[in-house]
N, C-alpha and C positions, 0 to 999 in steps of 0.2 A: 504494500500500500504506500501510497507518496507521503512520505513523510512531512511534509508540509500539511497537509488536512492530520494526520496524527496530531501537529504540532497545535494547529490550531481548535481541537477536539479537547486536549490536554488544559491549553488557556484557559477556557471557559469551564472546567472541571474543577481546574486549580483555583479561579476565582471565586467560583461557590460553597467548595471546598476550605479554605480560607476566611470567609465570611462565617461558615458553619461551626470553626476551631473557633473564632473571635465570638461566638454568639457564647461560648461554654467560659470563657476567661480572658486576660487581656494578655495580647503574647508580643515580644518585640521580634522582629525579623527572623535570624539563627532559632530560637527555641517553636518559631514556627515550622520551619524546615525538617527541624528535629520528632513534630508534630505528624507531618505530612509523611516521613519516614515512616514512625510508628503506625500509620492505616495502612501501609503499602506503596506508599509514592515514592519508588527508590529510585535514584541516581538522575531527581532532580538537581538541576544544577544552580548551585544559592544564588549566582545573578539570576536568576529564573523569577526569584520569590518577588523580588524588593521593586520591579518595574509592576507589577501586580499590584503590590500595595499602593504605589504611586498614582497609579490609576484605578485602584478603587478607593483612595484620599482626596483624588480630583473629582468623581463623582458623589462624592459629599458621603457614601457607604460606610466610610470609616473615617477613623481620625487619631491621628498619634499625639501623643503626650512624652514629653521627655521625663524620667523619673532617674532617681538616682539608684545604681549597680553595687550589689557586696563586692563584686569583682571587677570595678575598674571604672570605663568613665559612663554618662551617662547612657540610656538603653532608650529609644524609641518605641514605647508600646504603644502597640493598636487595640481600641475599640468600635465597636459597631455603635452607630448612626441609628437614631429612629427609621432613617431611610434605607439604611444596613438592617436591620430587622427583617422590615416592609420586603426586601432585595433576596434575605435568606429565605422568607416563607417561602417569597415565588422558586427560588431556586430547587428548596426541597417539591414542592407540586409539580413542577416542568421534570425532574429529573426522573418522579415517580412514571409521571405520563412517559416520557423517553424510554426508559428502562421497558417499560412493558410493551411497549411499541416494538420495539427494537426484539423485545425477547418473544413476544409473537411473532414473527416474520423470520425469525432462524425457527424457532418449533415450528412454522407453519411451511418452513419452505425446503424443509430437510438436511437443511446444510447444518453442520457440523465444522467448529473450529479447527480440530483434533483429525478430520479426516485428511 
């Protein structure tokens, strides 16, 4: 598959993904990544993260706060946004709807990842 439509299937996972870790606690950059790790998002790579947050800081979804670090200088953590809330709902309803779309249409069409 072109790795270019991977890339940009992966964005919009990551994005809502992201929003869904920030709706549970406020995390800064690195311990997000470290996040994404732990569900299974391996061998993202950390510039991957931070233009993400940037652009969901521009569309008002989140917003960082500087706070101060046990371990060095200050850490940039992110929270969700009323509009970041409003953003995560829809994210979880669309992915619901996608997921089952997506998972009729391989059970309905016989194809098989693994064959």
């Amino acid at each position: 598959m072109d790795s270019k439509i991977n890339s940009q299937m992966l964005k919009g996972i990551l994005s809502g993904s992201i929003l869904l870790l920030l709706s549970q606690e406020e995390l800064y950059g690195y311990k997000l990544s470290e996040k994404l790790t732990e569900f299974g998002f391996n061998g993202i790579p950390k510039g991957t993260i931070y233009p993400l947050l940037l652009s969901l800081e521009k569309k008002k979804l989140i917003k960082g706060t500087m706070q101060p670090s046990d371990t060095g200088p200050k850490r940039k953590y992110y929270s969700l946004t009323d509009t970041g809330i409003t953003e995560t709902d829809e994210f979880i309803m669309q992915w619901h709807d996608l997921k089952n779309s997506v998972d009729n249409l391989i059970g309905g069409s016989g194809l098989n990842a693994n064959e």
